[in-house]
N, C-alpha and C positions, 0 to 999 in steps of 0.2 A: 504494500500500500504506500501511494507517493506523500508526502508530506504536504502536497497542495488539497489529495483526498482525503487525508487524514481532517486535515483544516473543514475542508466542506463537510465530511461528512459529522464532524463534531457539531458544526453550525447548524447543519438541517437536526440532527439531535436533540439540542437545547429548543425547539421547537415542538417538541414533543412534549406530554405531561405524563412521564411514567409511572404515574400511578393512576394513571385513568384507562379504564377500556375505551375508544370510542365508537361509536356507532356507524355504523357503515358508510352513512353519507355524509359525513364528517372525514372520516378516515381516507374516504377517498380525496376528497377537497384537499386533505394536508398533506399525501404522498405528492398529487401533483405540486401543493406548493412547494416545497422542501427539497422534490428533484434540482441537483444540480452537474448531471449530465451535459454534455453540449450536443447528445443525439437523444431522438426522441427512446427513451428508456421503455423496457416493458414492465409490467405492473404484475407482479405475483400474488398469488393470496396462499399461504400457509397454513397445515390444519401439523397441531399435534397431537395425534389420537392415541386415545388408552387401548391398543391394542397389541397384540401378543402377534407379531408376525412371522415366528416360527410356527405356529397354527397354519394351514393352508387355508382355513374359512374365516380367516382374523387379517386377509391379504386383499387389500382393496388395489380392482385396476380396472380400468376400462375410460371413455371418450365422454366428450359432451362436447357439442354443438351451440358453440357462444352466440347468443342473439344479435349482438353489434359486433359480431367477429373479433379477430387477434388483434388484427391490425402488420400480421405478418405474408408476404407473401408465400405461399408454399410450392414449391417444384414435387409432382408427385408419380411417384414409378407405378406403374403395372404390370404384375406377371399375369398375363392370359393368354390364349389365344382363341383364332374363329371369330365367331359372334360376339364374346366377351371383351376382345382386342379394339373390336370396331366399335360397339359400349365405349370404353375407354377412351379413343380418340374423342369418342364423338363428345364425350363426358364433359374433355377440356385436359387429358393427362397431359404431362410433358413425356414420357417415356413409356412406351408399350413394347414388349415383346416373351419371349421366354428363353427359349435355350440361348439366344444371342444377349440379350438382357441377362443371366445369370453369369455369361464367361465374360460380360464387363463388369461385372460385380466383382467377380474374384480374381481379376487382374487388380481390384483395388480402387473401381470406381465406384464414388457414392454419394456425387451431384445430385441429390436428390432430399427432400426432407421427409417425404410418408413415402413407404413402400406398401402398394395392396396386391392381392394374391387371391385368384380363383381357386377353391380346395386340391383342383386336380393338378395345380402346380406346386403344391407346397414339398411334395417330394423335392421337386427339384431345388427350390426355393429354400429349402432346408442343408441344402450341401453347402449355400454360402451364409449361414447363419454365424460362423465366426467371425464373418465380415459384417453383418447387420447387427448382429445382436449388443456386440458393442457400445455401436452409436447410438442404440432405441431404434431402430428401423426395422425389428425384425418384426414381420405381419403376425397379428393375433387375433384371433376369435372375439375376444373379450373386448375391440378397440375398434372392433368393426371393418379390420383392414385384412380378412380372411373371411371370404363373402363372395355369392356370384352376384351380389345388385350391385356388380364395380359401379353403376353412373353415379346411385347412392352416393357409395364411399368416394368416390370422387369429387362429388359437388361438395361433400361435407368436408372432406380435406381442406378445399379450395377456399369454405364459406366459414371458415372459424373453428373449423374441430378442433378441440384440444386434448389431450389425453391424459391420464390420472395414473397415480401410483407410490403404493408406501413406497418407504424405505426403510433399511433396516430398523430403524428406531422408530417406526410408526408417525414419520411425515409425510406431510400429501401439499407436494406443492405443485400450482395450478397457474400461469397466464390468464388474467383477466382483461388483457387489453394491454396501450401505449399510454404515457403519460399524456401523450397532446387529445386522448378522450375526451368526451365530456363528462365531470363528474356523473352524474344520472346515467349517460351510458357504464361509466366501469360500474359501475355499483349495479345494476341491472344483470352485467356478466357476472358477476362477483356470487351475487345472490343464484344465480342459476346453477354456480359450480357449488356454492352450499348446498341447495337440495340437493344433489345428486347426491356428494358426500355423507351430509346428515342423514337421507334415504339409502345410504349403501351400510350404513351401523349395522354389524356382525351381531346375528340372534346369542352369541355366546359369549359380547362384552358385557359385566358386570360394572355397574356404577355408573361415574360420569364416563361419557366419552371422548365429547371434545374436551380436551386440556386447556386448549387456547387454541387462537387464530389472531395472524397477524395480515398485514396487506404493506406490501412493500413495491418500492422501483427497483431496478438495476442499480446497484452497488449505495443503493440507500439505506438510512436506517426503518425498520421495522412500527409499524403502527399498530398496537393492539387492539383488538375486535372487540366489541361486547357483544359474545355470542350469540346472546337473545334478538340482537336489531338483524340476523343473517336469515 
């Protein structure tokens, strides 16, 4: 961290009241204030859940479909072919093919941000998974990006999909849009990746669940949520 970062980011700090949660549309007004980026930053929201993610049903992952989108543009692969290929084009992919699309994969190409995949490719699809799985590229059921409605998962790529998933220590952090948003739109997205999460609560967590939630920019400080306004 450079010493001009450090500086900012102490200053957007002391603008914070850390002993207050605040309420979502509050919190979003003051990430955008307090951004001091010189590029338009993205806006995350953070869940720390009481969950046990050595349990496989204590493992949250799957997509949501932002209403006012990312604000990211997305380059999106398609493993298909036939009818599903021409789906795909027609979709808006940037990338369709299969056996010639997997041997540039594993030469090490990965120009791309979402990889989708008709089931009947995943065999193959699966031989470069030490080259996707890496990045987050590798197609899954659960994310909607192993699916024959490729135009679906194409338009929702293109149109703000985002996708979800703990982490070892039971985080879930989520893209709810760009700083240059308008407050009411992030907090709109914000709110929509809450339901999902708060509707995705494992039948076998005891007590609270959410710990906290924060909502933050790129390389900003943290804004705590008062869960009940999500």
């Amino acid at each position: 961290m450079s010493k001009k970062h450090s500086k900012n980011y102490l200053a957007a700090a002391e603008k914070i009241d850390a002993s207050k949660k605040y309420p979502l549309t509050d919190a979003t007004s003051l990430v955008k204030d307090i951004s001091f980026t010189k590029f338009d930053s993205n806006v995350e929201i953070v869940f720390d859940l009481n969950v046990d993610t050595t349990k496989a049903d204590q493992q949250l992952r799957g997509a949501i479909v932002l209403p006012n989108g990312s604000g990211n543009a997305k380059k999106v692969a398609v493993f298909a072919e036939g009818d599903k290929a021409k789906d795909a084009v027609k979709a808006g992919a940037d990338f369709v093919g299969t056996d010639e699309l997997v041997q540039k994969v594993q030469a090490g190409w990965t120009d791309f941000d979402v990889a989708i995949a008709t089931p009947d490719q995943m065999a193959k699809v699966g031989r470069i998974g030490r080259v996707l799985g890496p990045k987050g590229l590798m197609p899954n059921p659960k994310e909607g990006t192993v699916t024959m409605d490729v135009t679906k998962a194409v338009n929702d790529a293109k149109g703000g999909q985002v996708t979800y998933r703990t982490d070892k220590n039971g985080n879930v952090a989520v893209p709810v849009g760009k700083v240059s948003f308008e407050s009411d739109k992030l907090s709109q997205n914000a709110k929509a990746v809450s339901s999902v999460i708060l509707g995705a609560r494992p039948s076998t967590v005891k007590g609270t669940y959410v710990l906290s939630a924060h909502l933050a920019s790129t390389m900003g400080p943290g804004v705590e949520l008062d869960v009940s306004s999500l």
